[in-house]
VEXDREN-2710 file (C-alpha; in Angstrom, 1 decimal):
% VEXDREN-2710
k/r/px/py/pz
1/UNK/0.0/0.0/0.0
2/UNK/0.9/3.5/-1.0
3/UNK/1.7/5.8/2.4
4/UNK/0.0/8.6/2.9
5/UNK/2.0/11.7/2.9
6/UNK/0.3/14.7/4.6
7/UNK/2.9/17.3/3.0
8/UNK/3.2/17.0/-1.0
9/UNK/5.4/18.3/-3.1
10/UNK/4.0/21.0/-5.1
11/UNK/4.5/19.1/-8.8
12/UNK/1.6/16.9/-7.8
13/UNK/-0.8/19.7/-8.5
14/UNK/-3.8/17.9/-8.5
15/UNK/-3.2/16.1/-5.3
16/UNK/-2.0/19.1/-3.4
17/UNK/-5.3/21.4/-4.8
18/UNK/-7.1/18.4/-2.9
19/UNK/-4.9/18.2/0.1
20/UNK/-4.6/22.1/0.3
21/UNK/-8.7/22.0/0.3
22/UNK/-9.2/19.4/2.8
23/UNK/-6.8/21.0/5.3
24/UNK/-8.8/24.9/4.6
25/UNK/-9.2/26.2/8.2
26/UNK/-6.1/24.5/10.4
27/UNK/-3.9/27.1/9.7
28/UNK/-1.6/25.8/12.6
29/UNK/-0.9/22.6/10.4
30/UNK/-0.4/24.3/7.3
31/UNK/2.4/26.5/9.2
32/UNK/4.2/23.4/10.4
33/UNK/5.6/22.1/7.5
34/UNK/7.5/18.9/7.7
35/UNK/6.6/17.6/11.1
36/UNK/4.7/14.6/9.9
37/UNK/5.1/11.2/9.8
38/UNK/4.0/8.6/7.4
39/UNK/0.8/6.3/8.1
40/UNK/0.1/3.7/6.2
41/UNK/-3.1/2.1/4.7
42/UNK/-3.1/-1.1/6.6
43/UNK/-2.6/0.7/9.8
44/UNK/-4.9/2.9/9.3
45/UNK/-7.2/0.0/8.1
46/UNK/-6.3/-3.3/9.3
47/UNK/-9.1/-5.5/8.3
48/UNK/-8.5/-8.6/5.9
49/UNK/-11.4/-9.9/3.8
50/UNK/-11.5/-13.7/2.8
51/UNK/-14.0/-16.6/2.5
52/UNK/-15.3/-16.2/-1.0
53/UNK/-13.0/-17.4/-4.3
54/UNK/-13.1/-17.5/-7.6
55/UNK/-16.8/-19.2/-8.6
56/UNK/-19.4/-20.4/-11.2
57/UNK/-22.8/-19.2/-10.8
58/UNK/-25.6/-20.4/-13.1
59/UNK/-28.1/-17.7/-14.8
60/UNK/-31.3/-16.9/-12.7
61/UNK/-29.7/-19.2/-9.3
62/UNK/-28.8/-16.8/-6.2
63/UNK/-25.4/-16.1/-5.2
64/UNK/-25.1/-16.0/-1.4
65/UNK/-21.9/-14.5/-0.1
66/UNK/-21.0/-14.3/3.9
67/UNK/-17.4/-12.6/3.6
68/UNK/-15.0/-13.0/6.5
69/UNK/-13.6/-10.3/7.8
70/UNK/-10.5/-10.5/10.5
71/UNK/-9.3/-7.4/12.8
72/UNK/-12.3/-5.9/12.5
73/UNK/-12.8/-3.4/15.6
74/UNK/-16.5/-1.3/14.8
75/UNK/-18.0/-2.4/12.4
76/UNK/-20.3/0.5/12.5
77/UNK/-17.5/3.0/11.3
78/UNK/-17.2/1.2/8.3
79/UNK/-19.6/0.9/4.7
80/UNK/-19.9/-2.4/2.7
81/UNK/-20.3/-2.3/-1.1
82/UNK/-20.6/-4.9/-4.0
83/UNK/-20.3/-4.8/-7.6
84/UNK/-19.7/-6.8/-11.0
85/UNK/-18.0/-5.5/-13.9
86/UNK/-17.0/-7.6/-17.3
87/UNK/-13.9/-8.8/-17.1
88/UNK/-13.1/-9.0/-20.6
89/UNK/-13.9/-5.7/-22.6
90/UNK/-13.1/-4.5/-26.1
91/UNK/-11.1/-1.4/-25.3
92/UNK/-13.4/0.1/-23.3
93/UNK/-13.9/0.5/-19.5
94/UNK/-16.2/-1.6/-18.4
95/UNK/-19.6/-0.6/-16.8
96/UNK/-19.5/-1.2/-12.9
97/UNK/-23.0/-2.7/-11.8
98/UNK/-23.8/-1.6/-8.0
99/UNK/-24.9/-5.5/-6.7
100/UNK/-25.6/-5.0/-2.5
101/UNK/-24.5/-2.4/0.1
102/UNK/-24.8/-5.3/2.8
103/UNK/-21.8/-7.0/4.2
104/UNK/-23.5/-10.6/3.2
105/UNK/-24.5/-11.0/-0.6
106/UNK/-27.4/-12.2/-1.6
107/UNK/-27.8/-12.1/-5.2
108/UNK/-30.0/-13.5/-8.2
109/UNK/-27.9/-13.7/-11.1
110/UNK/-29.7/-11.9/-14.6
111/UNK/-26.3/-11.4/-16.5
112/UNK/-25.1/-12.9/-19.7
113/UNK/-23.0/-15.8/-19.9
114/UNK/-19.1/-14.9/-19.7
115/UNK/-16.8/-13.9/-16.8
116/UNK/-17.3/-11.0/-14.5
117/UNK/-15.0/-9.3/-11.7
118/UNK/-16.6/-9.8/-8.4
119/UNK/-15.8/-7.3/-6.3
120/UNK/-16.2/-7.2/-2.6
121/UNK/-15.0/-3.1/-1.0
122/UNK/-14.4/-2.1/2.9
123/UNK/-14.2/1.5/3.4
124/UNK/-14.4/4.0/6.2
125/UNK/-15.7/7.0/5.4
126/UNK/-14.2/9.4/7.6
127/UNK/-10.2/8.6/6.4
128/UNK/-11.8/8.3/2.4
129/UNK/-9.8/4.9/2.9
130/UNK/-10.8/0.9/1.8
131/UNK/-9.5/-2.3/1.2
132/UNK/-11.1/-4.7/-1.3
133/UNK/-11.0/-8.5/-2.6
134/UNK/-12.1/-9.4/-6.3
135/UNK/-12.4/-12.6/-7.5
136/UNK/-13.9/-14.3/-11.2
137/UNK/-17.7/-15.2/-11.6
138/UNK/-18.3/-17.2/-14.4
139/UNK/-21.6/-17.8/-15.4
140/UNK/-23.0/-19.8/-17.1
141/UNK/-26.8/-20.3/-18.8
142/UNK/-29.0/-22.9/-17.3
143/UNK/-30.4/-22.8/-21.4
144/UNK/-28.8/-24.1/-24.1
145/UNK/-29.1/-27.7/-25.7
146/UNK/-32.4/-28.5/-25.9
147/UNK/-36.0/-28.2/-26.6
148/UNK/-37.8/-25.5/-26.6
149/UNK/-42.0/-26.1/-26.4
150/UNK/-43.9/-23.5/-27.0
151/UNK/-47.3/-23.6/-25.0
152/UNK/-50.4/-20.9/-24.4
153/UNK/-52.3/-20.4/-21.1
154/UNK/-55.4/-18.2/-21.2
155/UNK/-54.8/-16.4/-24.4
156/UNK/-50.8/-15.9/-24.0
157/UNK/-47.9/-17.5/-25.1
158/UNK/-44.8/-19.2/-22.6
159/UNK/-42.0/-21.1/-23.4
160/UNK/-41.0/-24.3/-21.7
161/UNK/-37.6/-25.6/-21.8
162/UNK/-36.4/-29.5/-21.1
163/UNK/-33.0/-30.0/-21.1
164/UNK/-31.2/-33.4/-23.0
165/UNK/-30.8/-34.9/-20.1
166/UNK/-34.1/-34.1/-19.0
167/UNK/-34.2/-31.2/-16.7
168/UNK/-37.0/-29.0/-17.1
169/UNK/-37.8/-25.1/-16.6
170/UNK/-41.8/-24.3/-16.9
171/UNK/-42.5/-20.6/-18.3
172/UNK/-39.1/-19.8/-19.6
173/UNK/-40.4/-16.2/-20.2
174/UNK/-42.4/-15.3/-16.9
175/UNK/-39.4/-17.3/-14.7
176/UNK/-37.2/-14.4/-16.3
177/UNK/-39.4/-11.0/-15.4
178/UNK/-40.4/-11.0/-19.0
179/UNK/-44.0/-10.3/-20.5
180/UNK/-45.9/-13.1/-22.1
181/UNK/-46.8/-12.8/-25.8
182/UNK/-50.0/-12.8/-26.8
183/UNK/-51.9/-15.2/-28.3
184/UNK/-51.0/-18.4/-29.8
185/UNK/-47.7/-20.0/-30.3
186/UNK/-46.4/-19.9/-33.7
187/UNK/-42.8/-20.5/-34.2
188/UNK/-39.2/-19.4/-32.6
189/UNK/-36.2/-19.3/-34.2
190/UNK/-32.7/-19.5/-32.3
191/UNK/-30.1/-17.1/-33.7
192/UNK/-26.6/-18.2/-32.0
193/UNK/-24.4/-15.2/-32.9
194/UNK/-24.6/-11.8/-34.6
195/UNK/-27.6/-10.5/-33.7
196/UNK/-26.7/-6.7/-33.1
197/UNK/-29.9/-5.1/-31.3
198/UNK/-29.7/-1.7/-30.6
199/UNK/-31.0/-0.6/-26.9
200/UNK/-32.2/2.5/-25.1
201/UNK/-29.5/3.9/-22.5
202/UNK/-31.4/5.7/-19.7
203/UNK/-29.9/9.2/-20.3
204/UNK/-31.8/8.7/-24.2
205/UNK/-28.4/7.7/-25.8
206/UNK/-28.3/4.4/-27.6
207/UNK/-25.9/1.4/-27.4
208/UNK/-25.5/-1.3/-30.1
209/UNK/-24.8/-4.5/-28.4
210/UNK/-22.7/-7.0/-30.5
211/UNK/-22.7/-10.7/-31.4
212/UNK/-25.2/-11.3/-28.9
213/UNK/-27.2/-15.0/-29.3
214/UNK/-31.2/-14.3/-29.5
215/UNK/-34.4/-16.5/-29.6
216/UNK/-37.0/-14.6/-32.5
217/UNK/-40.9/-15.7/-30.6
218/UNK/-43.3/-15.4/-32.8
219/UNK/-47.1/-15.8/-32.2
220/UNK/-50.3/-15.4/-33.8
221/UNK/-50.7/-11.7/-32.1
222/UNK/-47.6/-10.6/-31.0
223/UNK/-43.6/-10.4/-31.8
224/UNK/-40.7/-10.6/-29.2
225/UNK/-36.7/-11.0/-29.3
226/UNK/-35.3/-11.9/-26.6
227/UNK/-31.5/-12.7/-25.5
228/UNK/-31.0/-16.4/-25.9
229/UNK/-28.8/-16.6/-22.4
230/UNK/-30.8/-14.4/-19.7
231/UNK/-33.7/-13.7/-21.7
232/UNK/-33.7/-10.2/-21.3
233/UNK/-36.1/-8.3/-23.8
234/UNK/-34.5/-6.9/-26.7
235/UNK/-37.3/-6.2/-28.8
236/UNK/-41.4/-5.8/-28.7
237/UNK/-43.4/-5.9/-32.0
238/UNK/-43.3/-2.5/-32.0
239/UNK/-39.6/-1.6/-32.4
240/UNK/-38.5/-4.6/-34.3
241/UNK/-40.0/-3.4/-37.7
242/UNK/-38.4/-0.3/-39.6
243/UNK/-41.9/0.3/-40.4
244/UNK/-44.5/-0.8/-38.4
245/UNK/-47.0/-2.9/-39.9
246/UNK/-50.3/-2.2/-40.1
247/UNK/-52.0/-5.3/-39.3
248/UNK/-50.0/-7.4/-36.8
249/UNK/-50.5/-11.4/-38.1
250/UNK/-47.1/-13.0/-37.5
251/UNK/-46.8/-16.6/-39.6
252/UNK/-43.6/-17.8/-39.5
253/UNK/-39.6/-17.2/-39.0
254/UNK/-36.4/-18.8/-39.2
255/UNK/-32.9/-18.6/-39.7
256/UNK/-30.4/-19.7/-42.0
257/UNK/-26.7/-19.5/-40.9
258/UNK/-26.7/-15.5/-40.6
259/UNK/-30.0/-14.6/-42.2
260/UNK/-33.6/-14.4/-40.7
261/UNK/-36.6/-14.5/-42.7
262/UNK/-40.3/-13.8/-41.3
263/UNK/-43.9/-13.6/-43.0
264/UNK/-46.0/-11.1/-41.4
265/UNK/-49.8/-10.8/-42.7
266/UNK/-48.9/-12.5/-46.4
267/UNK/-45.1/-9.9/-46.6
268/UNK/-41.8/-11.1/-46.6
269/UNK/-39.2/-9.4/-44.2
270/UNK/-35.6/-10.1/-43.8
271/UNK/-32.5/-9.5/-42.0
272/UNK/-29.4/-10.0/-43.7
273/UNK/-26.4/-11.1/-41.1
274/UNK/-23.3/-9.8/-43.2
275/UNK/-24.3/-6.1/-43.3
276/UNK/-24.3/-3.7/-39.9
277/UNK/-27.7/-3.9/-38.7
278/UNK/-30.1/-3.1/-35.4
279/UNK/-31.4/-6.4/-35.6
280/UNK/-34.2/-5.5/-36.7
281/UNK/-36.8/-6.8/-40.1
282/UNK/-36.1/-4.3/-43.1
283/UNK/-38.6/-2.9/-44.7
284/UNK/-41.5/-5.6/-46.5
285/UNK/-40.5/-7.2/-49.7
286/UNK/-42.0/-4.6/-52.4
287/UNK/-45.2/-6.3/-54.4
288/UNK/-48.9/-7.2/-54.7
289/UNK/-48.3/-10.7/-53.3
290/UNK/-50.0/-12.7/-50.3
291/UNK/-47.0/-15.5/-49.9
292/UNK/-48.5/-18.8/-47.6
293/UNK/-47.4/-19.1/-44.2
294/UNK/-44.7/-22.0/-45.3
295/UNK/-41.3/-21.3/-46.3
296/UNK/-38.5/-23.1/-47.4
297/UNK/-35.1/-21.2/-46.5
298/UNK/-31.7/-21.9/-48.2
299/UNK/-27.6/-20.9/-49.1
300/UNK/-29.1/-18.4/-51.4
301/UNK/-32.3/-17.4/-50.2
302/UNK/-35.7/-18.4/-49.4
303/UNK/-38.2/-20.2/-51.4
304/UNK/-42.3/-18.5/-51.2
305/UNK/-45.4/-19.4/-52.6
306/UNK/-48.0/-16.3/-53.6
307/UNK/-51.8/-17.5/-52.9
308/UNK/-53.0/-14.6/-55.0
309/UNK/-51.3/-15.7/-58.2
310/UNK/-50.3/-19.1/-57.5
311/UNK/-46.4/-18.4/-58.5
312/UNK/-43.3/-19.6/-56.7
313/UNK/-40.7/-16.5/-55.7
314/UNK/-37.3/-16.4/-54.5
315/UNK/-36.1/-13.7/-52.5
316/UNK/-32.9/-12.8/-49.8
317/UNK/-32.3/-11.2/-47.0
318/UNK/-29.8/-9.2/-48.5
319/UNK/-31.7/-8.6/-52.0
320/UNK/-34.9/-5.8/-52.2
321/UNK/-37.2/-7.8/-54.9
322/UNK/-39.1/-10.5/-55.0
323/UNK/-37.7/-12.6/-58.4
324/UNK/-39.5/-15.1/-60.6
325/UNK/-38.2/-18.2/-60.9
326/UNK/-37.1/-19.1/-65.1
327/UNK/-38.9/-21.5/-66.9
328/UNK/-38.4/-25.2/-67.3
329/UNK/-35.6/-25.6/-70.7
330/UNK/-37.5/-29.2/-71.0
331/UNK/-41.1/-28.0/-70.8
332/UNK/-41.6/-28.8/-67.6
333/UNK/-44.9/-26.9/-65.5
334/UNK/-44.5/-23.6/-65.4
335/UNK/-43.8/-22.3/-62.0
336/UNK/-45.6/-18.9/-62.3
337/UNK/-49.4/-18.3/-62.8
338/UNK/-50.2/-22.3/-61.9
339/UNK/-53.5/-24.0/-61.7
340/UNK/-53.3/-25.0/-58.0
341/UNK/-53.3/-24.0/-54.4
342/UNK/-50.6/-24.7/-52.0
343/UNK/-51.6/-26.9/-48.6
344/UNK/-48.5/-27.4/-47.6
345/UNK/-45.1/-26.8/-48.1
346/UNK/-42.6/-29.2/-46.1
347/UNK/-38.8/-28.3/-45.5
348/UNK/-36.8/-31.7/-46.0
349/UNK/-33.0/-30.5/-46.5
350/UNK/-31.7/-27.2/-46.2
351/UNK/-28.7/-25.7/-47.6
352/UNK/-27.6/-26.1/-51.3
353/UNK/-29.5/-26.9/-52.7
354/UNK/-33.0/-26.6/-50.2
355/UNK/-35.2/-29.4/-50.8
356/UNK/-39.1/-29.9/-49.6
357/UNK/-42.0/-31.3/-50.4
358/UNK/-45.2/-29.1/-51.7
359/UNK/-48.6/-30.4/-51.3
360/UNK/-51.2/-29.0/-53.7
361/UNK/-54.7/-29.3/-54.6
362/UNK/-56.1/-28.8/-58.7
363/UNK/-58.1/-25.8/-58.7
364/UNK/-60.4/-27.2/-61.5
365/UNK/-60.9/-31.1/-60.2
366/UNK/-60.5/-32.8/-56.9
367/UNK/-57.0/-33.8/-57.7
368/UNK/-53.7/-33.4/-55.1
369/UNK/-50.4/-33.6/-56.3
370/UNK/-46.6/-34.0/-54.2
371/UNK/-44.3/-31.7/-55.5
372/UNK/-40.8/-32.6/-55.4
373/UNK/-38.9/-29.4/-54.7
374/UNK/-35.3/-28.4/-55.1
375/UNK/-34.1/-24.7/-54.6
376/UNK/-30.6/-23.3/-55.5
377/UNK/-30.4/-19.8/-56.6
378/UNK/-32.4/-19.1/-59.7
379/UNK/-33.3/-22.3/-61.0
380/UNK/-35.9/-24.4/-61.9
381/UNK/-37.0/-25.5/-58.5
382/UNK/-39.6/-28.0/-59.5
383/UNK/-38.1/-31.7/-59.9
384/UNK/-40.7/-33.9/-60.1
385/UNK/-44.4/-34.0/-59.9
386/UNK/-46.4/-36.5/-58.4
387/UNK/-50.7/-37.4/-58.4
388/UNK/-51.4/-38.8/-54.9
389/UNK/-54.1/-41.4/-54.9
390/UNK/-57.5/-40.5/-54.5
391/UNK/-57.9/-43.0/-51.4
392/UNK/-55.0/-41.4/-49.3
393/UNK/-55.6/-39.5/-46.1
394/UNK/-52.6/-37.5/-46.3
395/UNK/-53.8/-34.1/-48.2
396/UNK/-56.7/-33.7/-45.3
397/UNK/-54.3/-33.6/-43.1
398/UNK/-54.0/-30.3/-41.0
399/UNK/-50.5/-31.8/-39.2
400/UNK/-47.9/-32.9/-41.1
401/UNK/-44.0/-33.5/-41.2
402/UNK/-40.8/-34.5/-42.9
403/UNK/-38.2/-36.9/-42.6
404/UNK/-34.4/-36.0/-43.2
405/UNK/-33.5/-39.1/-45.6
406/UNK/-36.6/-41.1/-46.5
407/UNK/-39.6/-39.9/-49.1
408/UNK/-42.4/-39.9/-47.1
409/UNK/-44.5/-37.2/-45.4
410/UNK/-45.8/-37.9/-41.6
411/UNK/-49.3/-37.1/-40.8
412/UNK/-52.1/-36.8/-38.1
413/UNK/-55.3/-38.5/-38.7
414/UNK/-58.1/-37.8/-35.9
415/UNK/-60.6/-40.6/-34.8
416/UNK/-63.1/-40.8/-31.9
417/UNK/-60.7/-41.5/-29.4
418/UNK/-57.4/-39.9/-30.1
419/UNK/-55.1/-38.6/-33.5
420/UNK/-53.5/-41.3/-35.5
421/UNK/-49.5/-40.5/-36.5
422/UNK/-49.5/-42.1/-40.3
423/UNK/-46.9/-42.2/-42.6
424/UNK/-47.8/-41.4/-46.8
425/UNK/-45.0/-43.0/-49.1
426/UNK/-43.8/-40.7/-51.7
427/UNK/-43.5/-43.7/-53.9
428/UNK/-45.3/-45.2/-56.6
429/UNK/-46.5/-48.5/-54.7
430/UNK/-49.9/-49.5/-54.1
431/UNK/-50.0/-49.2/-49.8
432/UNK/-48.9/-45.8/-49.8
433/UNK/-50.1/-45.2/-46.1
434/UNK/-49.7/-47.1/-43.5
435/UNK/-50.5/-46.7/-39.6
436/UNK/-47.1/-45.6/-37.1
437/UNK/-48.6/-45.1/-33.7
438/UNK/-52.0/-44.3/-31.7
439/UNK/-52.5/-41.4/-29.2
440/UNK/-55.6/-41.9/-27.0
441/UNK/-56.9/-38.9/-26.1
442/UNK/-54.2/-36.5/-27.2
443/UNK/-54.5/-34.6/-30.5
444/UNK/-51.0/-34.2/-32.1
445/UNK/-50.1/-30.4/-32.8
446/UNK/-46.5/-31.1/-34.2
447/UNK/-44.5/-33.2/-36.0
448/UNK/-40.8/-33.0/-37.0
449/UNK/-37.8/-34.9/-37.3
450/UNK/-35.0/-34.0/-35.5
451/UNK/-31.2/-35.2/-35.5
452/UNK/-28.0/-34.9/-33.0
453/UNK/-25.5/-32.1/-33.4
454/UNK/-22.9/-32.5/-36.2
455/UNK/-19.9/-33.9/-34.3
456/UNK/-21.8/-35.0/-31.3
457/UNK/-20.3/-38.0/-29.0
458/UNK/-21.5/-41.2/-30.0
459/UNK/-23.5/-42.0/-27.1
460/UNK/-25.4/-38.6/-27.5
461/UNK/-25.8/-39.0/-31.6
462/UNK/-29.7/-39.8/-32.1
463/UNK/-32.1/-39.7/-35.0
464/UNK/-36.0/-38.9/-33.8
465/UNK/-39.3/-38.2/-35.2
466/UNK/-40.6/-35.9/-32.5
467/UNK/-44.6/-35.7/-31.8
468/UNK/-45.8/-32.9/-29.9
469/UNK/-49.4/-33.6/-27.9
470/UNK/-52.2/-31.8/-26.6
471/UNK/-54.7/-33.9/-24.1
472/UNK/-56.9/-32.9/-20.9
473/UNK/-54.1/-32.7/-18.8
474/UNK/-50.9/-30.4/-21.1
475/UNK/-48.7/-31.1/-23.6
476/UNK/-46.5/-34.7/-23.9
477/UNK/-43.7/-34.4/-26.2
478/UNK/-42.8/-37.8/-27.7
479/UNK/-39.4/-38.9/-29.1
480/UNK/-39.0/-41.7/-31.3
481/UNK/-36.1/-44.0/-32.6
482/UNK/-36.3/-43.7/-36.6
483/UNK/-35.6/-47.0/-38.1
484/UNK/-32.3/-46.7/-40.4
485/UNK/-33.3/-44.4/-43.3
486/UNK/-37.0/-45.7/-43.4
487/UNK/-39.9/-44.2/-42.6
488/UNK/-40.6/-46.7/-39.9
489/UNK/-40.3/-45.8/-36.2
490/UNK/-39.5/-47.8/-32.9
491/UNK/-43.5/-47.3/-31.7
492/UNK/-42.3/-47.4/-27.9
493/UNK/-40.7/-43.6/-27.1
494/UNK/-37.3/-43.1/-25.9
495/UNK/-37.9/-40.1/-24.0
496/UNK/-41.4/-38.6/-23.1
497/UNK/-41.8/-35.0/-21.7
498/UNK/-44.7/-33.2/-20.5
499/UNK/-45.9/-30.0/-19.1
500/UNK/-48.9/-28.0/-18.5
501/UNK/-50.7/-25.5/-21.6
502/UNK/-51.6/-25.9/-24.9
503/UNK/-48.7/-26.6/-27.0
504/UNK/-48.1/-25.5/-30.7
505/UNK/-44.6/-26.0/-31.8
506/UNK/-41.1/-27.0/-30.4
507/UNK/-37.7/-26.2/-31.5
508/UNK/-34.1/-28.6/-31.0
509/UNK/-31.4/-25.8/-30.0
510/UNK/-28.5/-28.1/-30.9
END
């Protein structure tokens, strides 16, 4: 510790305009110079702090502190002061965050994941003196891998979160201090870096936060961004358009690598990843289209479907039109202007090229079709064209999925006493549809098949078709083995979840 010198020398201006104020009015002192003796710090304040170290905390748990502090002689002479600061910062000085002015710490932990100085200060007062310990808090998000069911209760929309090995928090957003959305769930969307939102300082400055991870929540009334580790609030509906729309019908989102799409009342918005951005949608793809709620997102873009003129589009996040897609060069069915309507269209692959299945219905005759779909850039994105058979199920169906490597499409069928999963072959066989697994008294809400993490350890790679419930009781979410690169299913579950609300959609954060 420095010593204190009562006398300086007159070079250390600043210090001696302080020292010259403080000693104002004992003139006797200021007469005498050179009669003093040097004091120093720990003398004057002899107390040591210990019984807290370096730690790991986990997001929304309480730290609880009880320092120990040795040659302590009144306590009442002295204040007590804790505070957190980032450790690592990008040149800047990092914003000190006021925690307790008790001696013991009792704290519930709302930061982002990283590392944090933890700083425990003594002072007294009257000398303007203090000693101090600081240690490292990591913490660390109890949300990450996982799923991610989203469920309404009385006309608003939670989140429930179940952990891979099993662990589950009930109303993510409401645990956390946040607002429910209202209405129904629709979809979310994880973004795991870059997302640059742009947030009100209290003195009415603004900060842009960078490569922050987010979860997009979308549901049928309402829009919210949230950050994907404490979920804090970055964004309502209201500041997360450029322009606001006018009707507020939210149908769908995702994300591909950097990029975000969304379809908002029939428009397509974007945010494009490369380019500095608030994080929020750009203005609505320019046009006289309505696109359908289902979307099939890719390297180069995303893949639409106008109702009003029954034309496939391309669009990107990064491009300001929505494009035609060129004719077949082997006379193939024109993909603008067509004579159907789209039911559904189902993402199988995406990347580059995008692939899905599009299930469509003959305007002029009772006649549904399975379009094989391929997307890459501008070309022909129609590959093959098939008539389903007028005794199959599957085109009534209001729930249906996907699977990653075999041709079929997964449906619900409802009956008296519960939905039926089914499976329709996209095959030209006779026994196209065949029966996978019964749900008494549940009504399935979601299907989707779901894989491991590239690179996962072998004992956590999996490969699931994922049901999602409703019954009496909540939600069940159900988790199949997928037999090779078949269609077929183990019928008994390997994992079965369940919670309370109506669910509407779940999402795998790998």
């Amino acid at each position: 510790m420095i010593k204190m010198k009562l006398i300086m020398k007159l070079k250390n201006i600043l210090i001696g305009i302080g020292l010259i104020t403080s000693l104002q009015g004992v003139q006797s002192c200021i007469d005498d110079r050179g009669n003093y003796s040097y004091i120093s710090n720990e003398e004057l304040l002899p107390v040591t702090i210990s019984g807290f170290e370096d730690t790991t905390v986990i997001i929304r748990s309480t730290l609880n502190i009880t320092p120990v502090l040795e040659n302590m002689d009144d306590e009442s002479r002295y204040i007590h002061l804790w505070y957190a600061a980032p450790s690592v910062t990008a040149g800047f000085t990092p914003q000190r965050d006021t925690l307790s002015l008790e001696k013991d710490l009792s704290f519930e932990v709302t930061y982002e994941s990283g590392t944090y100085n933890l700083v425990y200060e003594l002072r007294d007062p009257k000398l303007d003196i203090y000693v101090r310990k600081q240690v490292l808090m990591t913490v660390q998000s109890d949300v990450s891998t996982g799923w991610y069911v989203m469920k309404e209760e009385n006309g608003e929309t939670d989140i429930d979160y179940i952990s891979m090995d099993g662990k589950k928090i009930e109303n993510l957003i409401t645990a956390s201090g946040q607002e429910r959305l209202k209405g129904k769930p629709v979809k979310m969307a994880y973004q795991s870096s870059r997302y640059t939102p742009v947030i009100q300082n209290p003195d009415g400055t603004t900060t842009r936060l960078n490569n922050k991870r987010a979860f997009h929540v979308f549901s049928d009334q309402d829009i919210k961004i949230f950050n994907a580790d404490n979920m804090a609030l970055f964004y309502n509906y209201e500041d997360y358009f450029y322009e606001v729309p006018e009707v507020c019908k939210p149908e769908n989102c995702g994300m591909y690598s950097t990029d975000f799409y969304a379809i908002n009342a029939g428009k397509v918005y974007s945010i494009y990843g490369m380019s500095p951005n608030s994080g929020m949608l750009g203005y609505a793809k320019p046009g006289l289209y309505e696109v359908h709620p289902d979307m099939v997102m890719g390297t180069y873009g995303v893949i639409l479907f106008d109702t009003k003129t029954s034309t496939f589009y391309n669009t990107s996040s990064s491009g300001s039109s929505m494009n035609l897609f060129p004719e077949d060069s082997e006379g193939g069915i024109s993909p603008t202007n067509m004579d159907v309507d789209m039911i559904r269209m189902l993402v199988r692959k995406e990347g580059n090229p995008s692939t899905a299945f599009a299930v469509m219905k003959n305007k002029n005759k009772d006649e549904h079709y399975v379009f094989d779909m391929s997307y890459s850039m501008a070309s022909y994105p129609i590959v093959d064209i098939d008539t389903v058979p007028v005794h199959c199920e599957m085109p009534e169906a209001k729930v249906m999925g996907t699977s990653l490597y075999a041709s079929c499409i997964y449906y619900s069928k409802k009956e008296a006493d519960g939905d039926v999963l089914k499976v329709y072959k996209n095959v030209k066989i006779d026994n196209r549809e065949s029966e996978l697994k019964r749900f008494p008294g549940e009504e399935i809400v979601y299907i989707v098949n779901a894989t491991s993490r590239y690179g996962a350890p072998a004992d956590e790679v999996f490969n699931h078709l994922v049901v999602l419930t409703n019954s009496a009781t909540g939600w069940k979410l159900y988790r199949f083995n997928v037999i090779g690169q078949t269609p077929e299913i183990e019928t008994e579950p390997v994992f079965v979840y369940s919670g309370k609300g109506t669910a509407g959609y779940v999402m795998l954060r790998n």
